[in-house]
C-alpha positions as CSV (number, residue, x, y, z in Angstrom):
1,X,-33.2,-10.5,4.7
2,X,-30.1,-8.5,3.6
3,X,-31.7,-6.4,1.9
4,X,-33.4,-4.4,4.8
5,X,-30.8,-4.5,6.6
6,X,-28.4,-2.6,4.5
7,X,-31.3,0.1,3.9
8,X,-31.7,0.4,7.6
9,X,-27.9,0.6,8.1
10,X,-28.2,3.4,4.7
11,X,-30.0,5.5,7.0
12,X,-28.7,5.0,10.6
13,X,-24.7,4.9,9.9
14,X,-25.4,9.3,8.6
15,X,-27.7,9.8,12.1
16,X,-24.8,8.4,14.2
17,X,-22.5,10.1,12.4
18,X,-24.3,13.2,12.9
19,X,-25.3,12.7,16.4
20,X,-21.8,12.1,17.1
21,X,-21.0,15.5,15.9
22,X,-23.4,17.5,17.5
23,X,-22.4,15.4,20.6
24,X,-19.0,16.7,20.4
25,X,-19.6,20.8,19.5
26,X,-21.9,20.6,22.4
27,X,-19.3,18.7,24.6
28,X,-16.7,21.5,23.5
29,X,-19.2,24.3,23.9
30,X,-20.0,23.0,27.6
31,X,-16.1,23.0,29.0
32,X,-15.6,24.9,31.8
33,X,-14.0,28.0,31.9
34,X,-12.1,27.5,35.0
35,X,-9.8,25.5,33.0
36,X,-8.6,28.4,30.7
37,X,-8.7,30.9,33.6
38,X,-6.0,28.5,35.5
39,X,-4.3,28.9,32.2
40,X,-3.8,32.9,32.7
41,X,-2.9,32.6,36.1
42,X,-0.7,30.1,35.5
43,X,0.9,32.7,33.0
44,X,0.6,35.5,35.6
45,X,1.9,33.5,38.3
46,X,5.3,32.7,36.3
47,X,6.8,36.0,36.1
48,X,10.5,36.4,35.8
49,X,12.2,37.8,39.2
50,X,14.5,40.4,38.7
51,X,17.7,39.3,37.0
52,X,16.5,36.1,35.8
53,X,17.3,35.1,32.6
54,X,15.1,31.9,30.4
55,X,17.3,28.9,29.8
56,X,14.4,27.1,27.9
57,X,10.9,27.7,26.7
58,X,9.0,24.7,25.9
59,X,5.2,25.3,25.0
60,X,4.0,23.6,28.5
61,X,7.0,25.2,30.5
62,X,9.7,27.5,30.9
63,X,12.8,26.9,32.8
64,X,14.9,30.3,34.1
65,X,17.8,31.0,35.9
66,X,17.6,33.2,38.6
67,X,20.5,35.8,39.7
68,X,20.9,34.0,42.9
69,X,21.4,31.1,40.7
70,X,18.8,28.7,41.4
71,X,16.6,27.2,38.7
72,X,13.0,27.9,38.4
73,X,10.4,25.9,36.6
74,X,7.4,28.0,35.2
75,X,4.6,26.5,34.2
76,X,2.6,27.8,31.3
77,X,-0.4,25.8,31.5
78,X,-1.0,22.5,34.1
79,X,1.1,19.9,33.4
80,X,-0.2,17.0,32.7
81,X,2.2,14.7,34.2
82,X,1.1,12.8,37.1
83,X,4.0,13.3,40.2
84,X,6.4,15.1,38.6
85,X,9.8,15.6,40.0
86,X,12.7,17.3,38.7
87,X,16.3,15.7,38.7
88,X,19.9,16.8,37.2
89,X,22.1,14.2,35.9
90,X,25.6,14.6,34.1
91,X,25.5,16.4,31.0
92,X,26.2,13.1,28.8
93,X,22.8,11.6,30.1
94,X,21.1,9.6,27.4
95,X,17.4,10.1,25.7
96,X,16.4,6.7,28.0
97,X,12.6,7.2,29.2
98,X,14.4,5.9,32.9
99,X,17.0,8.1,35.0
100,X,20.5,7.8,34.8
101,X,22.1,5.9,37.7
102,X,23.9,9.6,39.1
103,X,20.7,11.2,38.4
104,X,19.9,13.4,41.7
105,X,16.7,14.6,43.0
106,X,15.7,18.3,42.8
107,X,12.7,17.6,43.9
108,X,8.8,17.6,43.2
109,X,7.8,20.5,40.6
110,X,4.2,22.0,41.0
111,X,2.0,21.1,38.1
112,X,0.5,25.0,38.3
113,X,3.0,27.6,40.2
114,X,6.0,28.2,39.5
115,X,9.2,26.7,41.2
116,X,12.2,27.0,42.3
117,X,15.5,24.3,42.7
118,X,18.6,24.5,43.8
119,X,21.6,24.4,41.1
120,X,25.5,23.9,41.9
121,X,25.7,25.3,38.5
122,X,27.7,23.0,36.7
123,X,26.6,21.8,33.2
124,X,24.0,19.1,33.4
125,X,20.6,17.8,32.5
126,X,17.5,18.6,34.1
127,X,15.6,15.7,33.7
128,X,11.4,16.1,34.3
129,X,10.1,12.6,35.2
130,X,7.1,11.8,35.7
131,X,6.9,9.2,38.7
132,X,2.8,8.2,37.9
133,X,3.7,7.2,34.1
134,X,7.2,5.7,35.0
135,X,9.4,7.8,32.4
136,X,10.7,11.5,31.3
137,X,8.4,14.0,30.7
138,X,11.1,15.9,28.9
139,X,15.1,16.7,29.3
140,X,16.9,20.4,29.3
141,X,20.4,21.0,29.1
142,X,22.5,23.2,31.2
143,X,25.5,24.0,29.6
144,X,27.9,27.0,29.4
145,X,25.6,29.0,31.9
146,X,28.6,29.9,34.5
147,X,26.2,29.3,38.0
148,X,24.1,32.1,36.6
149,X,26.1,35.1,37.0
């Protein structure tokens, strides 16, 4: 009895494993295109104003300083982070995945256009969190940037 059964299993365990491939290339040739359009305007969207200079550039996001001295969030492709909102803490904040207790709200950040927060401009940490998954999506610091002037 075992012995058809690992003849059969000879033959099928190569089928699924092909199937499986040729489900995927044809799951990967079927995408949409919208998605990688919403990449470029993404891109296009998040131009530099005039006298803005980039504090960080991460590969989902860039973060810049305006010459009024506000901070603006530019993102490069959707972020994938469910309710994101933007907070600065003191520049000593730890690599926790929860805020800071003097952590204070910048407010929501758009997952597609860029924008813009106000900054007091003292050295801090600008804290992404994700409020959906309950923890940072990633820290920048502000230091040594003089209120943006």
């Amino acid at each position: 009895m075992i012995t058809p059964l690992r003849r059969r299993h000879r033959w099928l365990a190569p089928v699924a494993f092909l199937g499986a491939l040729l489900g995927l290339g044809a799951g990967l040739a079927a995408r949409p295109t919208e998605l990688v359009e919403r990449a470029r305007q993404a891109r296009a969207a998040g131009r530099l104003p005039e006298g803005a200079r980039v504090i960080a550039a991460r590969p989902h996001y860039t973060v810049a300083l305006t010459a009024a001295g506000r901070l603006r969030l530019m993102p490069e492709l959707a972020l994938d982070a469910p309710d994101l909102l933007v907070y600065s803490a003191s520049a000593a904040a730890g690599e926790a995945e929860q805020l800071p207790s003097d952590a204070r709200l910048l407010g929501p950040a758009s997952p597609t256009t860029a924008t813009e927060f106000a900054w007091d401009g003292r050295d801090a940490t600008l804290i992404l969190y994700s409020l959906g998954h309950r923890r940072r999506f990633d820290t920048v610091l502000l230091r040594g940037l003089e209120g943006g002037r």
